[in-house]
N, CA, C and O atoms as a MOPAC input file, in Angstrom:
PM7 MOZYME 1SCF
protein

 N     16.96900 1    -5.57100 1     0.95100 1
 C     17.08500 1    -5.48800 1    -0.47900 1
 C     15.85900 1    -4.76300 1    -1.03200 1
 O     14.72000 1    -5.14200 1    -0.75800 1
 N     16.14200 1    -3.58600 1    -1.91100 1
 C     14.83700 1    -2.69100 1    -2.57100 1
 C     14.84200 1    -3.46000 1    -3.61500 1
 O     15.76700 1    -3.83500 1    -4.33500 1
 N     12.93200 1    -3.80800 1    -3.64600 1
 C     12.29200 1    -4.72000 1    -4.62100 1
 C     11.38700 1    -3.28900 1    -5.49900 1
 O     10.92600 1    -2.35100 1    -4.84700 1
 N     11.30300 1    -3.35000 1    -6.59300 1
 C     10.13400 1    -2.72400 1    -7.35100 1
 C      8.95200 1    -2.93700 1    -7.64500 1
 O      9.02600 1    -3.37800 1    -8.79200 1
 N      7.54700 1    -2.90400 1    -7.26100 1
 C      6.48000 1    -3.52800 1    -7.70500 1
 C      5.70700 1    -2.93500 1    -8.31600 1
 O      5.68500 1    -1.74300 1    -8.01000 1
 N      4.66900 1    -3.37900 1    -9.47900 1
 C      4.01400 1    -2.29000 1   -10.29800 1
 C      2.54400 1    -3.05400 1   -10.34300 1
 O      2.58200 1    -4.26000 1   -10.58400 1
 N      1.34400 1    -2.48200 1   -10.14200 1
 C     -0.16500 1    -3.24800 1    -9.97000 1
 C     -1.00200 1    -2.30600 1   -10.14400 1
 O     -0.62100 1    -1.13600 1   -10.17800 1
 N     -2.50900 1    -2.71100 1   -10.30900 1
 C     -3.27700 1    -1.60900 1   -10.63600 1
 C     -4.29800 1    -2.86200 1    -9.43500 1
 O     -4.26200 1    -4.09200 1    -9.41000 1
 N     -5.07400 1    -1.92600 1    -8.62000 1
 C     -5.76100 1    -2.38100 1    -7.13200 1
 C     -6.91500 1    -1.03000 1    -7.09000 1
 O     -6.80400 1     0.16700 1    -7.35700 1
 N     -7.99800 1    -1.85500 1    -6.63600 1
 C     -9.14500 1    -0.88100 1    -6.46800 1
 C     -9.13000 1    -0.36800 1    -4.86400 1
 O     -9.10700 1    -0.96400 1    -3.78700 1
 N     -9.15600 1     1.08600 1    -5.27800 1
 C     -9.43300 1     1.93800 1    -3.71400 1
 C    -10.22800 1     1.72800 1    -2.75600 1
 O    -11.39900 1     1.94300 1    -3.06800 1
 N    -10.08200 1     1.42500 1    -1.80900 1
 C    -11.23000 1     1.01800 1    -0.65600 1
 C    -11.26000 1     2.04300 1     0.39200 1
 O    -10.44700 1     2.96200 1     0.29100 1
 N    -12.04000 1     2.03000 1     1.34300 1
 C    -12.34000 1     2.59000 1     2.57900 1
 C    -12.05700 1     1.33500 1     3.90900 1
 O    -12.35900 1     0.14800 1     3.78100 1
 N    -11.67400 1     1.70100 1     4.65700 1
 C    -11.85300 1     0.89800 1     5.60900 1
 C    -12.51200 1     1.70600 1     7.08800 1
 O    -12.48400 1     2.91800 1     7.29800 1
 N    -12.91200 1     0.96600 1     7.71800 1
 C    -13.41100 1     1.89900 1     8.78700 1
 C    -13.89300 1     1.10200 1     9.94100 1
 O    -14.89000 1     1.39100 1    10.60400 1
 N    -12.98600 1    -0.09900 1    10.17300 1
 C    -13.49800 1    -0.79600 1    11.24000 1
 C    -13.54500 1    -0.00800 1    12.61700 1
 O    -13.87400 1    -0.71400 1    13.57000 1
 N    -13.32000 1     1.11100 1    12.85300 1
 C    -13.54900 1     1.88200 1    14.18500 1
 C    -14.07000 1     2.86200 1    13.58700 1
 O    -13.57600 1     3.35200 1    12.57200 1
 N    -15.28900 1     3.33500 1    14.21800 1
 C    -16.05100 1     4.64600 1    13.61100 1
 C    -15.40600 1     5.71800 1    13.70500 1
 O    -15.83100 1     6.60200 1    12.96200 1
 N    -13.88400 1     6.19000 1    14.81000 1
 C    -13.55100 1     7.21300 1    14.76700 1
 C    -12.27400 1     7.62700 1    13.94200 1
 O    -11.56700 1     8.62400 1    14.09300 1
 N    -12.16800 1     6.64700 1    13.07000 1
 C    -11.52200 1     6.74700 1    11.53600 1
 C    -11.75300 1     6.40600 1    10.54500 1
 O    -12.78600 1     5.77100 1    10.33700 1
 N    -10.84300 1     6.71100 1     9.52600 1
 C    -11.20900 1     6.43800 1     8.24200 1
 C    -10.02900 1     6.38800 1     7.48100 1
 O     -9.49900 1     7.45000 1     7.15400 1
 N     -9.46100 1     5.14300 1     7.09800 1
 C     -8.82500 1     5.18700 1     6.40800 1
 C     -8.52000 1     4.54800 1     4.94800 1
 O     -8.88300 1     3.37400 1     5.01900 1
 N     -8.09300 1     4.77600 1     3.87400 1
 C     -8.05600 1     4.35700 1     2.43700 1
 C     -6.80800 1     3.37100 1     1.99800 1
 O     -5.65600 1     3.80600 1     2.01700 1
 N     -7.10800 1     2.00900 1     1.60100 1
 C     -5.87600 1     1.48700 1     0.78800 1
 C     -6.47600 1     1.30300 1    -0.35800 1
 O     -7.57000 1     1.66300 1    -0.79100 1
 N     -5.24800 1     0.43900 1    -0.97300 1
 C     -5.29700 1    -0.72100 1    -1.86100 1
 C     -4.26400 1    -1.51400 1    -1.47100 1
 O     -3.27200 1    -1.23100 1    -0.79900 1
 N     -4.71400 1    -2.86200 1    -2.12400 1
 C     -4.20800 1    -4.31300 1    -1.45900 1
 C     -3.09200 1    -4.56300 1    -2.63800 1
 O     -3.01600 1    -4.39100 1    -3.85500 1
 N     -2.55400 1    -4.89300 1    -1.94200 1
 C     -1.17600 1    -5.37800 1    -2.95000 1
 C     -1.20900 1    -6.61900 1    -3.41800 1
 O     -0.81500 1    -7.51400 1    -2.67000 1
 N     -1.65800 1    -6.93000 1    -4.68400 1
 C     -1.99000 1    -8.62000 1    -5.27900 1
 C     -1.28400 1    -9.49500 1    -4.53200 1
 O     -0.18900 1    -9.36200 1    -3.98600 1
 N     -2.25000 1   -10.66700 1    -4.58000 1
 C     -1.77000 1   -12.13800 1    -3.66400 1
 C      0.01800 1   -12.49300 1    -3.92400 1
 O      0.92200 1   -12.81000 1    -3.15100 1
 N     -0.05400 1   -12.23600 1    -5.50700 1
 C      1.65200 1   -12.59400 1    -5.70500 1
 C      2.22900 1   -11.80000 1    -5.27500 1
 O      2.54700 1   -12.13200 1    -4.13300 1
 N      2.61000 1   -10.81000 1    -5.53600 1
 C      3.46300 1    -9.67100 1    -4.79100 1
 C      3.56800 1    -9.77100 1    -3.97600 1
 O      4.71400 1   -10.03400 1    -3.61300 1
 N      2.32700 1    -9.64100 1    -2.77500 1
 C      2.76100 1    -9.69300 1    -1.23300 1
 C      3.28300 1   -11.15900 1    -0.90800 1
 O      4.10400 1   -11.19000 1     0.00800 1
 N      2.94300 1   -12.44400 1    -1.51800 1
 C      4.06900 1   -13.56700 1    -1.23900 1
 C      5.31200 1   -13.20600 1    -1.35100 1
 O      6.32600 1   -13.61100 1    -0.78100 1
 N      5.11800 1   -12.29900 1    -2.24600 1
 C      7.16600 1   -12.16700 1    -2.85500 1
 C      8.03000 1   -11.65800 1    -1.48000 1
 O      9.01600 1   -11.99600 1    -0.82400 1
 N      6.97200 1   -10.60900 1    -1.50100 1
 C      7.28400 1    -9.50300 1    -0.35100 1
 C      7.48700 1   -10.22600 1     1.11700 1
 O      8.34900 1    -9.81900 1     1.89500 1
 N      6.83200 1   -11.06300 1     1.35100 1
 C      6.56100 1   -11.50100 1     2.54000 1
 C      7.56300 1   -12.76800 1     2.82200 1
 O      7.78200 1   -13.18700 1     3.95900 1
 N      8.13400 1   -13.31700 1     1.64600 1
 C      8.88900 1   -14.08400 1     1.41800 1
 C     10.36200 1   -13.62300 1     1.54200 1
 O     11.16000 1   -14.49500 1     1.88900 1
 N     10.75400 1   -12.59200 1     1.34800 1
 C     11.85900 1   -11.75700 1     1.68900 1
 C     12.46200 1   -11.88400 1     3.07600 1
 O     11.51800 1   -11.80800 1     3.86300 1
 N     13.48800 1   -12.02600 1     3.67100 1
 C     13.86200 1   -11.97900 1     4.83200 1
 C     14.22600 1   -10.35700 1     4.85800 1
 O     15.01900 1    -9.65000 1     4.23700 1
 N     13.34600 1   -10.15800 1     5.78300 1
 C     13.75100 1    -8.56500 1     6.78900 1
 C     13.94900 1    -8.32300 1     8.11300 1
 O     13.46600 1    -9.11600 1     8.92000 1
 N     14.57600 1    -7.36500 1     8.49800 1
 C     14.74000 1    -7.57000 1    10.38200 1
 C     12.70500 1    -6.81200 1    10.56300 1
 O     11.97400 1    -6.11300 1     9.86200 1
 N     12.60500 1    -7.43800 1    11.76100 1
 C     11.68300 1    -7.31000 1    11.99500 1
 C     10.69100 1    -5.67900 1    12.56800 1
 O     11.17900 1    -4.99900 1    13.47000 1
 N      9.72300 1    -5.37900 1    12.09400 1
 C      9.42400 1    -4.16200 1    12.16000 1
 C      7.91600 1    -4.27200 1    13.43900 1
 O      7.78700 1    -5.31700 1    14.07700 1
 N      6.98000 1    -3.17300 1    13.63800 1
 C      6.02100 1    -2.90900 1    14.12300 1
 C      5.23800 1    -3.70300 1    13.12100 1
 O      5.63200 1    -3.88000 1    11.96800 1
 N      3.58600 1    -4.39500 1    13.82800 1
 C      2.77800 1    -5.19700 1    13.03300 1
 C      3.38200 1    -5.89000 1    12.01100 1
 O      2.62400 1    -6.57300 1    11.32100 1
 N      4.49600 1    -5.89000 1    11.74900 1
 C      4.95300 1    -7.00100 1    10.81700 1
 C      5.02800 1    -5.90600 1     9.61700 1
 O      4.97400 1    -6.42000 1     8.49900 1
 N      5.14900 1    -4.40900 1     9.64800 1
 C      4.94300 1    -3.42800 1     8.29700 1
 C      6.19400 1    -3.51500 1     7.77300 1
 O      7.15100 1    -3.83100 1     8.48000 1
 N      6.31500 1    -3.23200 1     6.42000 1
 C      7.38800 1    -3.15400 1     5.90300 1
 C      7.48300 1    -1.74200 1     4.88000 1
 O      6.69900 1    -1.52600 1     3.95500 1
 N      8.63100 1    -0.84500 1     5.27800 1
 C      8.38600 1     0.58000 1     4.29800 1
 C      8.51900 1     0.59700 1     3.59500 1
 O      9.39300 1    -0.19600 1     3.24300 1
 N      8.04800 1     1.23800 1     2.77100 1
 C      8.23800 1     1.30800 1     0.89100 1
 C      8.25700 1     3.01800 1     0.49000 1
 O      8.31600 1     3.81300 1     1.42800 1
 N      8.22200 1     3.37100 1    -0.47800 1
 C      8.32200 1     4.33200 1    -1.27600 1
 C      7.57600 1     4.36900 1    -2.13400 1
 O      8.11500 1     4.12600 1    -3.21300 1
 N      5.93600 1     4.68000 1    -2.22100 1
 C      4.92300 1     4.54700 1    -3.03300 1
 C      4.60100 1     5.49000 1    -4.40200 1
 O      4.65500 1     6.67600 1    -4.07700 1
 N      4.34700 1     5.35000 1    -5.54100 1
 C      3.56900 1     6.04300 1    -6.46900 1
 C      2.76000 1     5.98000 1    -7.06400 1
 O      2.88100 1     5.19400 1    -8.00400 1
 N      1.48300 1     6.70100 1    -6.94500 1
 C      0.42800 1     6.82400 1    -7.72400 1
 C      0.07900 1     8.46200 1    -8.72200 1
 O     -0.48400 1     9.49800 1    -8.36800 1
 N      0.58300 1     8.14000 1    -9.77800 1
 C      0.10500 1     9.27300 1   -11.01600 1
 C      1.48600 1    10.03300 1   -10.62100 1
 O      2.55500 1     9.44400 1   -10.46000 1
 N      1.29600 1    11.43800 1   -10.49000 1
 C      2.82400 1    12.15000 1   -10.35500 1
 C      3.27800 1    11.81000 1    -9.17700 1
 O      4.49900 1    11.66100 1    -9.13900 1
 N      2.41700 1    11.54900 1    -7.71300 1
 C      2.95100 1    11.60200 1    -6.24500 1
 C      3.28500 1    10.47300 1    -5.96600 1
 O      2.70800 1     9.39000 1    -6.07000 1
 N      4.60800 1    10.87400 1    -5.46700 1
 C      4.94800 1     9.75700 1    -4.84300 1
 C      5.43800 1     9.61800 1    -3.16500 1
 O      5.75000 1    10.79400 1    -2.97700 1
 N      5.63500 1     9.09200 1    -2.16900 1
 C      5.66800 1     9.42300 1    -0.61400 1
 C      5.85400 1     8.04800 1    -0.02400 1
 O      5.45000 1     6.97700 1    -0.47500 1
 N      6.59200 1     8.30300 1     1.15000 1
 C      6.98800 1     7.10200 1     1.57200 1
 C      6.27400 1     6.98300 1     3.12200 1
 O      6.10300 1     7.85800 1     3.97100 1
 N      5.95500 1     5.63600 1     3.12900 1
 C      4.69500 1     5.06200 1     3.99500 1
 C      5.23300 1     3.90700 1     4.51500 1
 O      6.41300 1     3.83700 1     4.85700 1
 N      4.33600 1     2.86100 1     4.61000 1
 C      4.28000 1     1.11300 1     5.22500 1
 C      3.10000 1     0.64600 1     4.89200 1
 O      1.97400 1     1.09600 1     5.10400 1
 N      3.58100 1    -0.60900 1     4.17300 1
 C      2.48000 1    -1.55000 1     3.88600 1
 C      2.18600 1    -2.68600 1     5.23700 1
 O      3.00800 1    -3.38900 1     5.82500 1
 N      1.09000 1    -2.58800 1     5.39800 1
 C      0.98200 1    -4.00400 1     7.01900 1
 C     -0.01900 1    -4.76600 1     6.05700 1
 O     -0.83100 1    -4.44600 1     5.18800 1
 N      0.60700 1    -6.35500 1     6.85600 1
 C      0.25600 1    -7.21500 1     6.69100 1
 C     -1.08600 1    -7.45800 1     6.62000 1
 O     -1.86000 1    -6.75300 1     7.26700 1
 N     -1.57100 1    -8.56200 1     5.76700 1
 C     -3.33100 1    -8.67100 1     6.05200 1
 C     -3.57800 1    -9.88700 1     5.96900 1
 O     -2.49800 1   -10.45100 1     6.14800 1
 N     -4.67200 1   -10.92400 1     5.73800 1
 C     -4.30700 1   -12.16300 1     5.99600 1
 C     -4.03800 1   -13.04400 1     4.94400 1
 O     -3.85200 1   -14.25900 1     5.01200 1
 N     -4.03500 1   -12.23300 1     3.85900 1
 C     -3.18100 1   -12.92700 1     2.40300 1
 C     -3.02100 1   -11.99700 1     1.55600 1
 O     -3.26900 1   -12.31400 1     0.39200 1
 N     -2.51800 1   -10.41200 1     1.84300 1
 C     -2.32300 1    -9.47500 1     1.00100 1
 C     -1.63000 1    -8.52400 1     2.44900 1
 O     -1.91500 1    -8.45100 1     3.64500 1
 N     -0.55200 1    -7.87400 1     1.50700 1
 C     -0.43000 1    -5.96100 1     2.05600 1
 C     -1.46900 1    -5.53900 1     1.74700 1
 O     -2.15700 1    -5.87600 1     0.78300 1
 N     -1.77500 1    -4.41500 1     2.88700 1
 C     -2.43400 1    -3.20100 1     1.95800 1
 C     -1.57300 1    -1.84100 1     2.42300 1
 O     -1.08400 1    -1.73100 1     3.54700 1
 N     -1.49800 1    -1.10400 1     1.66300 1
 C     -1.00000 1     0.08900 1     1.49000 1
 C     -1.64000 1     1.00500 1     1.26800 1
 O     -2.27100 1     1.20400 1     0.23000 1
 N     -1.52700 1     2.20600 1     2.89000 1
 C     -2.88200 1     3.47100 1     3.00900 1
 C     -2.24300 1     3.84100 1     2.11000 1
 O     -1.13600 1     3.62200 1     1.61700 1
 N     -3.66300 1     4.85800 1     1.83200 1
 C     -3.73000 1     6.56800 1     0.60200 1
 C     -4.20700 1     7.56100 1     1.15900 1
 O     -5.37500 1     7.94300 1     1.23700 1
 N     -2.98700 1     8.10700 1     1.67000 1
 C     -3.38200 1     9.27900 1     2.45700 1
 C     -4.34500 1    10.22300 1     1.66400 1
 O     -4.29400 1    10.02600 1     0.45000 1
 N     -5.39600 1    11.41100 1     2.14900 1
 C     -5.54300 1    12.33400 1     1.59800 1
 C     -4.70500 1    13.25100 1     0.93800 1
 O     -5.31400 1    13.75300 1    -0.00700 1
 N     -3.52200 1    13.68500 1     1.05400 1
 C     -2.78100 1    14.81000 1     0.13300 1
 C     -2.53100 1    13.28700 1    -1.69100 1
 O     -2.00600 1    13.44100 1    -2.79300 1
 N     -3.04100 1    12.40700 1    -1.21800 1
 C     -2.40200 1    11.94200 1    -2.33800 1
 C     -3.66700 1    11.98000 1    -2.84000 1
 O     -3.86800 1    12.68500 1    -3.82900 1
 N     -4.78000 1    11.20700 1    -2.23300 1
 C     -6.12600 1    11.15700 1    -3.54700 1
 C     -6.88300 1    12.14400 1    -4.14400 1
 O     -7.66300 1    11.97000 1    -5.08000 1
 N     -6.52400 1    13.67600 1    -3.32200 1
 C     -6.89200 1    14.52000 1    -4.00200 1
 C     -5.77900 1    14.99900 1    -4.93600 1
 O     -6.15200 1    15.89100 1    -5.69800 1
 N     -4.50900 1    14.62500 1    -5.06100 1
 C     -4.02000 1    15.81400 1    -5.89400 1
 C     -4.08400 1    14.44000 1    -7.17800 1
 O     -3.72200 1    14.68500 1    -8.32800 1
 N     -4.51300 1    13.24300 1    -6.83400 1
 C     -4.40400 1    11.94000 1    -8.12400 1
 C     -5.79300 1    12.23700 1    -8.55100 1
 O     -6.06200 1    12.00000 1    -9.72800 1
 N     -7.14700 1    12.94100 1    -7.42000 1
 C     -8.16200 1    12.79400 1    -7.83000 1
 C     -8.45100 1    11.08200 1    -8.25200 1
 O     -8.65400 1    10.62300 1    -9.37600 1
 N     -8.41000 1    10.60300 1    -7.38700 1
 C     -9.03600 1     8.97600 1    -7.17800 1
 C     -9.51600 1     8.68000 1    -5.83000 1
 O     -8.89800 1     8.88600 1    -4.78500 1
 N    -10.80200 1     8.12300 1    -5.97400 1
 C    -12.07200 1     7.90800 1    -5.15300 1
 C    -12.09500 1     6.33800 1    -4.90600 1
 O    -11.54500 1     5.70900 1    -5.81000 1
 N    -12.56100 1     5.65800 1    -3.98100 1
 C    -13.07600 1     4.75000 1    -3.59900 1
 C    -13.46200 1     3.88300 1    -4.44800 1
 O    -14.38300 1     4.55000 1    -4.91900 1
 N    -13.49100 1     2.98200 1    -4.98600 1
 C    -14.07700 1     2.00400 1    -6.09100 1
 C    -13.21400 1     2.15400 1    -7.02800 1
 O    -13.29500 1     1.05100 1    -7.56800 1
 N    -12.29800 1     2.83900 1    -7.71900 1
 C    -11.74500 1     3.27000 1    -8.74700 1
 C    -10.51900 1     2.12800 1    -8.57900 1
 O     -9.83700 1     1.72000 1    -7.64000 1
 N    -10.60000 1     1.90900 1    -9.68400 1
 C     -8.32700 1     1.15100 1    -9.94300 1
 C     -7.77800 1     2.38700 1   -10.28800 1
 O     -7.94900 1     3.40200 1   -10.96300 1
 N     -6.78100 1     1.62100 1    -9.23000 1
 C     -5.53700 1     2.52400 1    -9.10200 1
 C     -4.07000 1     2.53900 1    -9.64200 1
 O     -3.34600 1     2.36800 1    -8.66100 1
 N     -3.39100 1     2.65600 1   -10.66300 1
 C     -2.04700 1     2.06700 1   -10.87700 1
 C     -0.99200 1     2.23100 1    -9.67800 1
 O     -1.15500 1     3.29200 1    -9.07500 1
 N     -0.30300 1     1.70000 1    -9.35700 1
 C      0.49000 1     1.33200 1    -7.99000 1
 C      2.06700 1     1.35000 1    -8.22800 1
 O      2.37700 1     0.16100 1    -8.31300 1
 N      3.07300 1     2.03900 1    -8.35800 1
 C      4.33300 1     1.45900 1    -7.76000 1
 C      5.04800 1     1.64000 1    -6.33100 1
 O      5.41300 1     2.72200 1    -5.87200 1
 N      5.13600 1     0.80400 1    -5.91900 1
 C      6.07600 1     0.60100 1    -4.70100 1
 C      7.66900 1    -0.31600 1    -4.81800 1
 O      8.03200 1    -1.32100 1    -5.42900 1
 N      8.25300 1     0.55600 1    -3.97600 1
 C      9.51800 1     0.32200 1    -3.91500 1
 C      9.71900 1    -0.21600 1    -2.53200 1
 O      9.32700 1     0.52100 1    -1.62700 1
 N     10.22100 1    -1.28500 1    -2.22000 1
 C     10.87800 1    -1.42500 1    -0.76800 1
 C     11.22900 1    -1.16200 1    -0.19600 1
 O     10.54900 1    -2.14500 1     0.09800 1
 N     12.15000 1    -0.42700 1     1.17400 1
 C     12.90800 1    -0.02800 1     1.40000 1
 C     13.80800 1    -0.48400 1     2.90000 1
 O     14.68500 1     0.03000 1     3.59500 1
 N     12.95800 1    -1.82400 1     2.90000 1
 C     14.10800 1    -2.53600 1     4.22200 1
 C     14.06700 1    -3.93300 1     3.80500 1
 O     14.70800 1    -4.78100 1     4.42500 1

């Protein structure tokens, strides 16, 4: 069942292995209950795909689990053409899509 979600979440870095780097934001505590509360057939790490938008772009990804939130990467083609950096709130919609 496609759920709609709408949040504003500050950009992070993550980089627990030095030979990456990658960017989310966390999907508020309620939401990801909602989300997580959903019965779905079961995926890789427990991710579930969505259909993301931030500002005009929008692109479809996977949110994975965290230990009381999604987070959902930001690829580069998206934070440069949104122009949003690290520390910044972000407005968020995601759509479900399993």
């Amino acid at each position: 069942m496609e759920e709609t979600y709408r949040f504003t979440s500050e950009l992070y870095r993550w980089s627990e292995r030095a030979s990456d780097t990658w960017y989310f934001v966390d999907v508020p505590a309620e939401e990801s209950d909602e989300i997580r509360d959903r019965p779905r057939m079961p995926r890789g790490f427990g991710s579930i795909r969505v259909e993301a938008t931030i500002g005009g772009t929008t692109w479809r990804t996977s949110i994975f689990p965290g230990r009381e939130r999604y987070a959902l990467p930001v690829k580069r083609a998206v934070r440069e053409a949104e122009g949003v950096e690290p520390g910044e709130p972000v407005e968020v919609v995601i759509r479900t899509l399993d």
